[in-house]
ROLOSE-228170 format. One record per residue: residue in one letter; residue number from 1; x, y, z of N, C-alpha, C in turn. Coordinates in Angstrom, 1 decimal, decimal comma, always signed. Last residue first. Layout:
N
+-----+-----+--------+--------+--------+--------+--------+--------+--------+--------+--------+
: res :   n :   n_px :   n_py :   n_pz :  ca_px :  ca_py :  ca_pz :   c_px :   c_py :   c_pz :
+-----+-----+--------+--------+--------+--------+--------+--------+--------+--------+--------+
:   a : NUM :      X :      Y :      Z :      X :      Y :      Z :      X :      Y :      Z :
...
+-----+-----+--------+--------+--------+--------+--------+--------+--------+--------+--------+
//
This chain:
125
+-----+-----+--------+--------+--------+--------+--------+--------+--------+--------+--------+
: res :   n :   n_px :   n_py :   n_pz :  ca_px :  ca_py :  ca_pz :   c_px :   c_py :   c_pz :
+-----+-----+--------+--------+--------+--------+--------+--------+--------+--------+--------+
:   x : 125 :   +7,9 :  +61,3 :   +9,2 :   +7,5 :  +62,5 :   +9,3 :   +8,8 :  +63,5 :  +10,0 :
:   x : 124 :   +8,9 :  +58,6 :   +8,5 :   +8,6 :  +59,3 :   +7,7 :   +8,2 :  +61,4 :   +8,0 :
:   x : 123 :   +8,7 :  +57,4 :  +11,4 :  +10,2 :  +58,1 :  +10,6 :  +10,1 :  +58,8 :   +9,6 :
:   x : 122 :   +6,6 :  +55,7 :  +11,0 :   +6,9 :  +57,1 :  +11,9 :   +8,0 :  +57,4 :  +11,5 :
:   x : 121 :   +6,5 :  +54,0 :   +8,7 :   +6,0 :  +55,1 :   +8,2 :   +6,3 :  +56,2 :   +9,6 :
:   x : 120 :   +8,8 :  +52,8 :   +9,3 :   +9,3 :  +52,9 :   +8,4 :   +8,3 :  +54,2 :   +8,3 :
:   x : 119 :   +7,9 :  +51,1 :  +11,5 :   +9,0 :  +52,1 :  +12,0 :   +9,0 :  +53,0 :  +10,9 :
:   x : 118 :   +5,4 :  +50,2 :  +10,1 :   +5,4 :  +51,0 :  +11,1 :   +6,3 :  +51,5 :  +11,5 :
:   x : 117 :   +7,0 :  +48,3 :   +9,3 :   +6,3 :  +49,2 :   +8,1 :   +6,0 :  +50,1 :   +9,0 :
:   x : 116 :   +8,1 :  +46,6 :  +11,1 :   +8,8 :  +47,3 :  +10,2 :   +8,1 :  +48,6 :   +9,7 :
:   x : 115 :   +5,8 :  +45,6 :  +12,1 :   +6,7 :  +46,2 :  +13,0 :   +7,5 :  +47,1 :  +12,0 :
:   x : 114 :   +5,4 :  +43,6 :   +9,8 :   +4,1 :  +44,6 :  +10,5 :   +5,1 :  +46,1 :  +11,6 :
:   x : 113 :   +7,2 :  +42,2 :   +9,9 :   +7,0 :  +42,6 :   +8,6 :   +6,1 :  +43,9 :   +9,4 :
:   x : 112 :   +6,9 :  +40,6 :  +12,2 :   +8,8 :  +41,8 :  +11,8 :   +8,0 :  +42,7 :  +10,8 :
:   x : 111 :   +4,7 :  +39,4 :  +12,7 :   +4,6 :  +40,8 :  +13,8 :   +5,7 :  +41,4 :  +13,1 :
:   x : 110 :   +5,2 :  +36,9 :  +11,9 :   +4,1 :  +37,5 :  +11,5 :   +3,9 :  +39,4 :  +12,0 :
:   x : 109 :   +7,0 :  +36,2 :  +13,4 :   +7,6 :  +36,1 :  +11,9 :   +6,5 :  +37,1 :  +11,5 :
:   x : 108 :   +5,7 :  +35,8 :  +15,9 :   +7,0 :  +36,9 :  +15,6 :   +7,1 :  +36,6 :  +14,4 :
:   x : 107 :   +3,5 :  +33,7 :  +15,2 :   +3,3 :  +35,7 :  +15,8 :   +4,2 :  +36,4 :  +15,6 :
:   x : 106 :   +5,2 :  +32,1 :  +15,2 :   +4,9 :  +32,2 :  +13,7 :   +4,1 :  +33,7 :  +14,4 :
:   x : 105 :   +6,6 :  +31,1 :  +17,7 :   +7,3 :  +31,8 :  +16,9 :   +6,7 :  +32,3 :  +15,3 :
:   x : 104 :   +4,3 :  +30,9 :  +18,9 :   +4,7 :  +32,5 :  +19,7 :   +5,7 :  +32,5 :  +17,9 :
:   x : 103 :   +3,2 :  +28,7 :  +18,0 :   +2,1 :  +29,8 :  +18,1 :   +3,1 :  +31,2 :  +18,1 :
:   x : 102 :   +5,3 :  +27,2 :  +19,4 :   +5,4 :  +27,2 :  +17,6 :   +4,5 :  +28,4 :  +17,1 :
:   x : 101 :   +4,9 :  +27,2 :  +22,0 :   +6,6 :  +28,0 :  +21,5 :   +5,9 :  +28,3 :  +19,9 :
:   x : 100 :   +2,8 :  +26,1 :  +22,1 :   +2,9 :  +27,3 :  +22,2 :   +4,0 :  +28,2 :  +22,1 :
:   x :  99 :   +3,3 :  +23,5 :  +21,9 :   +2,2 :  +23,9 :  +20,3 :   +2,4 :  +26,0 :  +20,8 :
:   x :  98 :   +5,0 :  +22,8 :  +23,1 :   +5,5 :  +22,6 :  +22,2 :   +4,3 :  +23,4 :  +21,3 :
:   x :  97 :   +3,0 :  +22,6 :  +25,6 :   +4,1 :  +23,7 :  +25,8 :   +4,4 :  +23,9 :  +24,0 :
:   x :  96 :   +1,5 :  +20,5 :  +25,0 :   +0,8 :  +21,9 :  +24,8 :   +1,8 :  +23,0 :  +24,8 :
:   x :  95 :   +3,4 :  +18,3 :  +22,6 :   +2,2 :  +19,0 :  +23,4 :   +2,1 :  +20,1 :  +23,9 :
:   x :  94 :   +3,3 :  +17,2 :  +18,9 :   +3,6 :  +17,3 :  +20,1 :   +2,7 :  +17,6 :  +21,6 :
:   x :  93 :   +0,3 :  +18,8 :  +16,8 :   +1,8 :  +17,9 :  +17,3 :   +2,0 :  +17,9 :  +18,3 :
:   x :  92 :   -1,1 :  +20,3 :  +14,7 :   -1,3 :  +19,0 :  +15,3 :   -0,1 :  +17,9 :  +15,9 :
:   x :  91 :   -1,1 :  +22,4 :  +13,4 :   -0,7 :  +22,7 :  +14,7 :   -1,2 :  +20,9 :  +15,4 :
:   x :  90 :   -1,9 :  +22,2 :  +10,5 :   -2,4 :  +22,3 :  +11,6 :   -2,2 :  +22,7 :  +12,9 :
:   x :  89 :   +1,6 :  +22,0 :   +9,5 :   -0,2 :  +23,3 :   +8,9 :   -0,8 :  +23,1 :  +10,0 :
:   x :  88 :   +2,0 :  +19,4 :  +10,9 :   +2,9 :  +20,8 :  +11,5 :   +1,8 :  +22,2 :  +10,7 :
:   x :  87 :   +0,4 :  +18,0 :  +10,2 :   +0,3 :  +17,9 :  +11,1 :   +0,6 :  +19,5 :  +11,5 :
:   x :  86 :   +0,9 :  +17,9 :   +7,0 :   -0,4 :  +18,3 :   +7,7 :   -0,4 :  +18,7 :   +8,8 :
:   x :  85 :   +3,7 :  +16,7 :   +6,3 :   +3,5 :  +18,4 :   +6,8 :   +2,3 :  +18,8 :   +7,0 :
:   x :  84 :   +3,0 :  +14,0 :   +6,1 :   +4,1 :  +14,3 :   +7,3 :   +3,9 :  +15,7 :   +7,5 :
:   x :  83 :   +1,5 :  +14,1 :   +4,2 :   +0,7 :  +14,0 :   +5,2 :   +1,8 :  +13,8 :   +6,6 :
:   x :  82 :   +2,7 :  +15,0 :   +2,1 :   +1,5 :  +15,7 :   +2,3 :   +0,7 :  +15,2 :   +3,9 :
:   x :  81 :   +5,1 :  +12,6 :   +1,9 :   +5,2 :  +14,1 :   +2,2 :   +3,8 :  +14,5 :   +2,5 :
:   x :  80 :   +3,0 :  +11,1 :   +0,9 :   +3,7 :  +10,6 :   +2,6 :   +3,7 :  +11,9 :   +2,7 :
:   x :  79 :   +2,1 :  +11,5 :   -1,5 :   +1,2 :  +11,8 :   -0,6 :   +1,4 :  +11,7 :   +1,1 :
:   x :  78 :   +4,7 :  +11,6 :   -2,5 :   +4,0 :  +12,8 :   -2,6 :   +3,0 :  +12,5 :   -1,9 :
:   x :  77 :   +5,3 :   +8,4 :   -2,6 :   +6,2 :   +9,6 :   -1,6 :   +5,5 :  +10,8 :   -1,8 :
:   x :  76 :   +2,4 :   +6,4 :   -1,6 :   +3,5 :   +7,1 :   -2,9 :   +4,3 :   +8,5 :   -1,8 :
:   x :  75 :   +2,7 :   +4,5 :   +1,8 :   +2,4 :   +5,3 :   +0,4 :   +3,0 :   +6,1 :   -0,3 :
:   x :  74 :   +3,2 :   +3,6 :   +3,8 :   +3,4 :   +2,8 :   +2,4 :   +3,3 :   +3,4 :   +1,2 :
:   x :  73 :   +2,5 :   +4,5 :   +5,8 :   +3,9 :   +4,9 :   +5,8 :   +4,2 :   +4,1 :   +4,5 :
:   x :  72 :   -0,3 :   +4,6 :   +5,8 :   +0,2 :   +5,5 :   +5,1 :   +1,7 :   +6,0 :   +5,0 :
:   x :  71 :   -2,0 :   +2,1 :   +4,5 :   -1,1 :   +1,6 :   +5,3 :   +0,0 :   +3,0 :   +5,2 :
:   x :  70 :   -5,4 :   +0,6 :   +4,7 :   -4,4 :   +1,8 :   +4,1 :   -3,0 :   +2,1 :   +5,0 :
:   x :  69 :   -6,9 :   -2,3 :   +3,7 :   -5,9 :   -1,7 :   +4,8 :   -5,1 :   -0,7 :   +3,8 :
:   x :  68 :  -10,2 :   -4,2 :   +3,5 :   -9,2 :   -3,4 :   +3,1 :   -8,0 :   -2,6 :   +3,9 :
:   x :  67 :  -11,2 :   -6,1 :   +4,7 :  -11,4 :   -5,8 :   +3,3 :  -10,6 :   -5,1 :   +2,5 :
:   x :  66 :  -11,0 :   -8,9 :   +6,7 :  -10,1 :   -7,8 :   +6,5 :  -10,3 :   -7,5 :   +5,1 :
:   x :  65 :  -13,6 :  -10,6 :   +8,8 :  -12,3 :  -10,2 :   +7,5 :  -11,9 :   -9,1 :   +7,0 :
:   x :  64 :  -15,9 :  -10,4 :  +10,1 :  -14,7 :  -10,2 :  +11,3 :  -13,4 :  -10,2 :   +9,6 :
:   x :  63 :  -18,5 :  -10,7 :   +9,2 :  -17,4 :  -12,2 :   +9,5 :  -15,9 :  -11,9 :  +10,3 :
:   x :  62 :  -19,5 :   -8,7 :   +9,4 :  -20,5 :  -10,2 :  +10,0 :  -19,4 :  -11,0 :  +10,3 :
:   x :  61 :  -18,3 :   -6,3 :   +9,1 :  -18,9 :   -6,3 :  +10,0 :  -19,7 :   -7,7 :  +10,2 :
:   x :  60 :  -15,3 :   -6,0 :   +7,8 :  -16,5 :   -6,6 :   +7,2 :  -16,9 :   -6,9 :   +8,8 :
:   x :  59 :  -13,2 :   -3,5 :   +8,1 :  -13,0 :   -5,0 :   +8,6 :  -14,9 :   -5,5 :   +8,4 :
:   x :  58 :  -10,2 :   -1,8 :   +6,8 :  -12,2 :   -2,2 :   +6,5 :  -12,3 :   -3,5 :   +7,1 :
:   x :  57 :   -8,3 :   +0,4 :   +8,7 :   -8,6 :   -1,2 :   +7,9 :   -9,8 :   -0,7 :   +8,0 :
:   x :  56 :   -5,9 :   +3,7 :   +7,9 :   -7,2 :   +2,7 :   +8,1 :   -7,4 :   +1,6 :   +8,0 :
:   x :  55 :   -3,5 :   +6,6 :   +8,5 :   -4,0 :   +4,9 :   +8,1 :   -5,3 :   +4,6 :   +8,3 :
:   x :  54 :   -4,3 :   +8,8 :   +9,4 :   -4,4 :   +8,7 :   +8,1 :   -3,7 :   +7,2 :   +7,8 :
:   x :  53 :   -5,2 :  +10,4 :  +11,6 :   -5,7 :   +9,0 :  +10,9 :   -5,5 :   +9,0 :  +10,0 :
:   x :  52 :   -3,0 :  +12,2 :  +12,6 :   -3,3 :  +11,0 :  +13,2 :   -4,2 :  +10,2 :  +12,7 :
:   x :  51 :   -0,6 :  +12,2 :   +9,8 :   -1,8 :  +13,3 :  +10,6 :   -2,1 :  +12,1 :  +11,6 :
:   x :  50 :   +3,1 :  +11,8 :  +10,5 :   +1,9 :  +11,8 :   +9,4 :   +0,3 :  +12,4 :  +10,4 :
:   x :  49 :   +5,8 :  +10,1 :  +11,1 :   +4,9 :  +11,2 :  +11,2 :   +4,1 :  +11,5 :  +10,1 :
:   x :  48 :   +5,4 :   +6,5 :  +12,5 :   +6,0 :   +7,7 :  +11,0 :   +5,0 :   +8,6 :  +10,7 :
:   x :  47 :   +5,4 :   +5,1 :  +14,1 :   +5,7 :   +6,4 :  +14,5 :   +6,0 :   +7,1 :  +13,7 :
:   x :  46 :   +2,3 :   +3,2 :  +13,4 :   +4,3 :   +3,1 :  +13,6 :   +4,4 :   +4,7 :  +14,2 :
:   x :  45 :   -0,3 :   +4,4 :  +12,2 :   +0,7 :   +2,7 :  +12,1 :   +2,0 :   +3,5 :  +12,6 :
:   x :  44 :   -3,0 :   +5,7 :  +13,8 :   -1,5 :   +6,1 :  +13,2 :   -0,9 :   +5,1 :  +13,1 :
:   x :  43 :   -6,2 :   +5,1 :  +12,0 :   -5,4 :   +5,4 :  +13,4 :   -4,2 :   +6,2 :  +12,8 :
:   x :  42 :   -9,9 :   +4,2 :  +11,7 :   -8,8 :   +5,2 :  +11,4 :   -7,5 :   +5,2 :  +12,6 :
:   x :  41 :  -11,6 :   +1,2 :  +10,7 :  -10,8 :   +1,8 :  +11,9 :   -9,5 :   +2,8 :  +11,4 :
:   x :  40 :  -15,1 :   +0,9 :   +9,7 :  -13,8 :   +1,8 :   +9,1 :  -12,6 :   +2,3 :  +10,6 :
:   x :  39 :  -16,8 :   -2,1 :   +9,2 :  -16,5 :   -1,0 :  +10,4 :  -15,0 :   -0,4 :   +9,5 :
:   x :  38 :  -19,5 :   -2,8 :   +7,0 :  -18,1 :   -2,9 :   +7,9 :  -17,8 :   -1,7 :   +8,3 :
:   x :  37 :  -22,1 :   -2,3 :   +5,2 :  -22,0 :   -3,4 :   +6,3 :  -19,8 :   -3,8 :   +7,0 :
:   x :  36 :  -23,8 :   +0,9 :   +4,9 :  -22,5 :   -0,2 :   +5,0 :  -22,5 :   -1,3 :   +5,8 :
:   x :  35 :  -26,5 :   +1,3 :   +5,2 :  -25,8 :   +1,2 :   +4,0 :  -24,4 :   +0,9 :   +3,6 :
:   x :  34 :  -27,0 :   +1,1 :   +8,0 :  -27,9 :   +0,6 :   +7,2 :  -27,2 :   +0,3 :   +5,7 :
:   x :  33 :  -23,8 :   +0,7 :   +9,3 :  -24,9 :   +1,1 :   +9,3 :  -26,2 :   +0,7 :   +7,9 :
:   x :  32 :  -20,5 :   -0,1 :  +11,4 :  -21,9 :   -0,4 :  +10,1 :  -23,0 :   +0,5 :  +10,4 :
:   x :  31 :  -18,7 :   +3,0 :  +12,7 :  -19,6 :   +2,1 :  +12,4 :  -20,6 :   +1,5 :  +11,2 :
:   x :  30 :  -15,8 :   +4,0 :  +12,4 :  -17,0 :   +4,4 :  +12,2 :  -17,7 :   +3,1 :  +12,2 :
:   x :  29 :  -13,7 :   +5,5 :  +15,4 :  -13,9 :   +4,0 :  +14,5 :  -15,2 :   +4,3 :  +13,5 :
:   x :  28 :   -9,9 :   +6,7 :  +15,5 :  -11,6 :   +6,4 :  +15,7 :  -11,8 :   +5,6 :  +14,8 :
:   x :  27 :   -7,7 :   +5,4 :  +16,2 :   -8,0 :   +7,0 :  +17,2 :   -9,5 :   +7,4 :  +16,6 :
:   x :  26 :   -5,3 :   +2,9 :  +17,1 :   -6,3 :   +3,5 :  +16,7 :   -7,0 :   +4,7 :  +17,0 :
:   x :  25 :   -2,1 :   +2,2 :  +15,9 :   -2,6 :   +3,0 :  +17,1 :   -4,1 :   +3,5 :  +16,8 :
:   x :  24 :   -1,1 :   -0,1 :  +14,5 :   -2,0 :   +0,8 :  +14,2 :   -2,3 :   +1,2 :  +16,0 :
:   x :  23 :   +0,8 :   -2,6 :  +14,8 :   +1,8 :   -0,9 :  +14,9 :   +0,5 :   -0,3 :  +15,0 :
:   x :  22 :   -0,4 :   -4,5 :  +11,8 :   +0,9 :   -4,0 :  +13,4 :   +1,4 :   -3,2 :  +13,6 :
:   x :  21 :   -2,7 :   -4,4 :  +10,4 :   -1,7 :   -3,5 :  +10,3 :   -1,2 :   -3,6 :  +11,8 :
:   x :  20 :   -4,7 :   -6,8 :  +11,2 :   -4,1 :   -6,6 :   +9,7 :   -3,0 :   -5,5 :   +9,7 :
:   x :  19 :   -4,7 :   -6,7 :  +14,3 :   -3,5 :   -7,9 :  +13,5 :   -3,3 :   -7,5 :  +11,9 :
:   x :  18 :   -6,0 :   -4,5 :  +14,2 :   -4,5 :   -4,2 :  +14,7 :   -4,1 :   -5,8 :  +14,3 :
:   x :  17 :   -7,8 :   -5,2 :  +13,3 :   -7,7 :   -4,1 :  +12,3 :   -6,3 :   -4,0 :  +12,5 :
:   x :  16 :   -8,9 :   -7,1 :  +14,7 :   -9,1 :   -7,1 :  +13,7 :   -8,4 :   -6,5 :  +12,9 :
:   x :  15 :  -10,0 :   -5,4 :  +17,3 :   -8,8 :   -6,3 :  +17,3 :   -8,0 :   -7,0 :  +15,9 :
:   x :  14 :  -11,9 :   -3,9 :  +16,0 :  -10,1 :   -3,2 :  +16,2 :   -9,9 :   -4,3 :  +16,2 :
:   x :  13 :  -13,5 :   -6,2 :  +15,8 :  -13,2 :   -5,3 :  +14,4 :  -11,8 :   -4,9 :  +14,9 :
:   x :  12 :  -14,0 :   -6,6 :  +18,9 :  -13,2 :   -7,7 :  +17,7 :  -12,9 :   -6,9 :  +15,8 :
:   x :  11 :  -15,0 :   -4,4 :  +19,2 :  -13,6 :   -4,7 :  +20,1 :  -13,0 :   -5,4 :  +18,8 :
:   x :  10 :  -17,2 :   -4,1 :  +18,1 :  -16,4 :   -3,4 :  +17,8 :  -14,6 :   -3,7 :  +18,2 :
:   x :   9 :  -18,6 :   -7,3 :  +17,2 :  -18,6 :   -6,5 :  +18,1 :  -17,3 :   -5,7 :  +17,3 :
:   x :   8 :  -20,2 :   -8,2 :  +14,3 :  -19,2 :   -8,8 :  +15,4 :  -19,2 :   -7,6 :  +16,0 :
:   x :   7 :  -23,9 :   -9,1 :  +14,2 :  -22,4 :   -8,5 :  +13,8 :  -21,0 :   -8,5 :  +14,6 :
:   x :   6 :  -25,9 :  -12,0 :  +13,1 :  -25,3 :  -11,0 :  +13,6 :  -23,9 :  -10,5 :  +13,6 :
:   x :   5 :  -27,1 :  -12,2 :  +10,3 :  -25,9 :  -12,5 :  +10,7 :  -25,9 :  -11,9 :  +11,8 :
:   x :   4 :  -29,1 :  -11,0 :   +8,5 :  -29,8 :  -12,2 :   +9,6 :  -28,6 :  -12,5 :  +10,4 :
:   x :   3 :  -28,2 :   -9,9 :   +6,5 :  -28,2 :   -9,1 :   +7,6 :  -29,1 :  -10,2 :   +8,7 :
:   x :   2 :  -27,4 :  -11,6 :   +4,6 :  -26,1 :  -11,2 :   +5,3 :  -26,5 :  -10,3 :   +6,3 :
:   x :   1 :  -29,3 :  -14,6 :   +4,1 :  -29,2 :  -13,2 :   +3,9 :  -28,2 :  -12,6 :   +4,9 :
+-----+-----+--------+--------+--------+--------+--------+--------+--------+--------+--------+
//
C-alpha cells in the first residue's frame, strides 16, 4: 500500500522540481496530505516576467517522480500576456523605491481629472 511508503522529504521534492524545470526559482511549496499524495512546488522559471508563481512541478511524494510541470514562459500567448501584466495590476515588482514612483504616478493621473473639475466648478461663480 502507497501509504506504508515513507515520504521523501521536501528538500528532495524541490530538488526534484528544479531538475524537471531549470531556471525554477521556488517561492512556495504545498504539502502531501491526507488526500494528496505529492508536493505542489510554485516558483518563477527564467526571468520571463510573469507573477511569481505562476510556474509549478507535481513531484509524487513516495517516489520523488515528476507528475506534472507548468512551465509559464511556455504558455499560449494570451495566458503569457495575462501573467506578464499581473504583476504590474498588482503592484508586484521591482523594489520598494520603484513600487513608490509607480504609487505617486497613478495618484497624479488619478488627482488631473479630480483637480480639473474643481478648477472648473470655482471659476464657475
Amino acid at each position: 500500500m502507497w501509504t506504508d511508503l515513507p515520504l521523501i522529504s521536501a528538500e528532495q521534492a524541490m530538488y526534484a522540481a528544479r531538475t524537471a524545470l531549470p531556471g525554477l526559482k521556488p517561492t512556495s511549496l504545498i504539502l502531501p496530505s491526507r488526500l494528496t499524495t505529492h508536493y505542489v512546488i510554485f516558483g518563477t522559471a527564467g526571468s520571463a516576467p510573469s507573477r511569481r508563481d505562476a510556474s509549478f512541478v507535481c513531484v509524487d511524494a513516495y517516489s520523488g517522480r515528476t507528475l506534472e510541470i507548468y512551465d509559464a514562459r511556455r504558455s499560449d500567448p494570451r495566458i503569457y500576456t495575462v501573467e506578464a501584466v499581473e504583476p504590474l495590476n498588482f503592484g508586484d515588482f521591482g523594489s520598494i523605491p520603484l513600487k513608490l514612483l509607480y504609487v505617486a504616478f497613478w495618484l497624479t493621473i488619478i488627482g488631473l481629472p479630480l483637480t480639473g473639475i474643481l478648477f472648473l466648478y470655482s471659476n464657475q461663480s
